[in-house]
C-alpha positions as CSV (number, residue, x, y, z in Angstrom):
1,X,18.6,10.6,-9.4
2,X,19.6,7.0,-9.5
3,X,17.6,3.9,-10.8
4,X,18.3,0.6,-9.6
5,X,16.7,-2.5,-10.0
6,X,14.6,-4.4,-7.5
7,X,12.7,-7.7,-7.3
8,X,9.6,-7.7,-5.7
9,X,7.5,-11.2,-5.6
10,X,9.5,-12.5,-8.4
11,X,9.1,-9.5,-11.0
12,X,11.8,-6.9,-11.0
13,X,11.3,-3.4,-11.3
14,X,13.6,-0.4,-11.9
15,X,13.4,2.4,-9.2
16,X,14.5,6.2,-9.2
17,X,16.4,6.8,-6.1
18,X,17.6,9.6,-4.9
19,X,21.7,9.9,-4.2
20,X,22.0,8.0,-1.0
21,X,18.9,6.1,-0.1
22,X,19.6,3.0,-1.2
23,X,20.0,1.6,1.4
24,X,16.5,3.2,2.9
25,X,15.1,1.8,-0.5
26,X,16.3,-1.2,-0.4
27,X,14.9,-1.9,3.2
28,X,11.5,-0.3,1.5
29,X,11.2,-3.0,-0.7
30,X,12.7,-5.9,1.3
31,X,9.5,-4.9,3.8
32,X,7.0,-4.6,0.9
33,X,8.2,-8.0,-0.7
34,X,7.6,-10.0,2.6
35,X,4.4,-8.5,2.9
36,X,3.2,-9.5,-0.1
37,X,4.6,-13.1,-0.1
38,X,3.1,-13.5,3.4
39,X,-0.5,-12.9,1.9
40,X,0.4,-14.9,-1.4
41,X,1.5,-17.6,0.5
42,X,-1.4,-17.4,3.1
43,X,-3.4,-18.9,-0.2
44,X,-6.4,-16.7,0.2
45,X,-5.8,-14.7,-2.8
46,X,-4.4,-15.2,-5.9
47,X,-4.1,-11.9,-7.6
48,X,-1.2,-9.9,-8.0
49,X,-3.3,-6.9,-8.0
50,X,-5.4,-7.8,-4.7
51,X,-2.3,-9.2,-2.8
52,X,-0.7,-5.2,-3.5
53,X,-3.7,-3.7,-2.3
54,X,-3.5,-5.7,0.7
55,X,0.2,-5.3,1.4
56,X,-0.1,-1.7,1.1
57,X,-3.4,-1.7,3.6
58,X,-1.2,-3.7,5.9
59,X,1.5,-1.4,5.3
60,X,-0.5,1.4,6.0
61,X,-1.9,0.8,8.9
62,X,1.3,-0.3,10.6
63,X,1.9,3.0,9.8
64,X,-0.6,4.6,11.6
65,X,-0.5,2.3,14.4
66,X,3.1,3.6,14.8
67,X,2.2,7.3,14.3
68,X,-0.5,6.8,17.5
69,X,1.3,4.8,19.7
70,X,3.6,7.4,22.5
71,X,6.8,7.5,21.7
72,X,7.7,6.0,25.1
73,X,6.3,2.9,24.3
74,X,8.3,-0.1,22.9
75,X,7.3,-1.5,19.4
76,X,5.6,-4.7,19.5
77,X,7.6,-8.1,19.0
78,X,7.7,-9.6,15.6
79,X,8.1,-13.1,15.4
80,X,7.0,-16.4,15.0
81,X,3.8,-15.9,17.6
82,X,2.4,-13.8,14.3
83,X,-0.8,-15.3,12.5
84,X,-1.7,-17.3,15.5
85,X,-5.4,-17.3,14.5
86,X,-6.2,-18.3,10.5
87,X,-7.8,-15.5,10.2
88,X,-5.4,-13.0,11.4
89,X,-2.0,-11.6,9.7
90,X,1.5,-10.6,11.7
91,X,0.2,-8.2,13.7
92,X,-3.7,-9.4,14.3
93,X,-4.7,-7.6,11.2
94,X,-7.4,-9.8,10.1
95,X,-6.8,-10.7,6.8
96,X,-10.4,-11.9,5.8
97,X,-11.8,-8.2,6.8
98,X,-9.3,-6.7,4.3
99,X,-9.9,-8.9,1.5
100,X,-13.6,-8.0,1.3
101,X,-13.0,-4.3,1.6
102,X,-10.8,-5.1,-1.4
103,X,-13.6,-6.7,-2.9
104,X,-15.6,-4.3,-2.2
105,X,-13.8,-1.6,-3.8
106,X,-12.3,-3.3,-7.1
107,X,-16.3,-4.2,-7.8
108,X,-17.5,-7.0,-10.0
109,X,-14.7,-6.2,-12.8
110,X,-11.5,-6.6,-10.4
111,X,-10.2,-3.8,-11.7
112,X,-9.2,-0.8,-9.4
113,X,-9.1,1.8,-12.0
């Protein structure tokens, strides 16, 4: 397995990968940095910690959503129409909601674990 190194919101990490996917990896972590600058830079929360619990929420459900839709169907646009409400993320994922599940589950410590 290889390791390379990867910068993610400013911090660099080193990640096993196996023989030929970095490329895959690379994309992985291209998709998971813009996800998390998007919510830092949405200035709604400040925490490292929070804004990864987010980005993978976001990341998640994208996920799913893909998983459900028909295969027939065409994947929705990405652009600059995304965020058009305050309160809403690229993709109508509302932000705000997310956040105070977060909240919710890191409890009056902040910590998740």
């Amino acid at each position: 397995m290889k390791q390379i190194e990867v910068t993610i919101m400013g911090h660099g990490y080193v990640l096993g990968c196996p023989d030929g996917g970095e490329a895959l990896l690379t994309q992985a972590v291209a998709r998971v940095d813009q996800e998390m600058s998007q919510i830092r830079d949405s200035g709604k929360v400040k925490a490292r910690e929070r804004i990864a619990v987010l980005a993978a929420l976001n990341l998640a459900y994208q996920l799913a959503e893909d998983a459900a839709r028909p295969q027939a169907a065409m994947p929705k646009p990405r652009g600059d129409d995304a965020g058009d409400s305050p309160a809403l993320g690229h993709d109508g994922v509302d932000i705000e909601a997310l956040m105070r599940r977060v909240d919710a589950a890191l409890g009056d410590d902040g910590q998740l674990l």
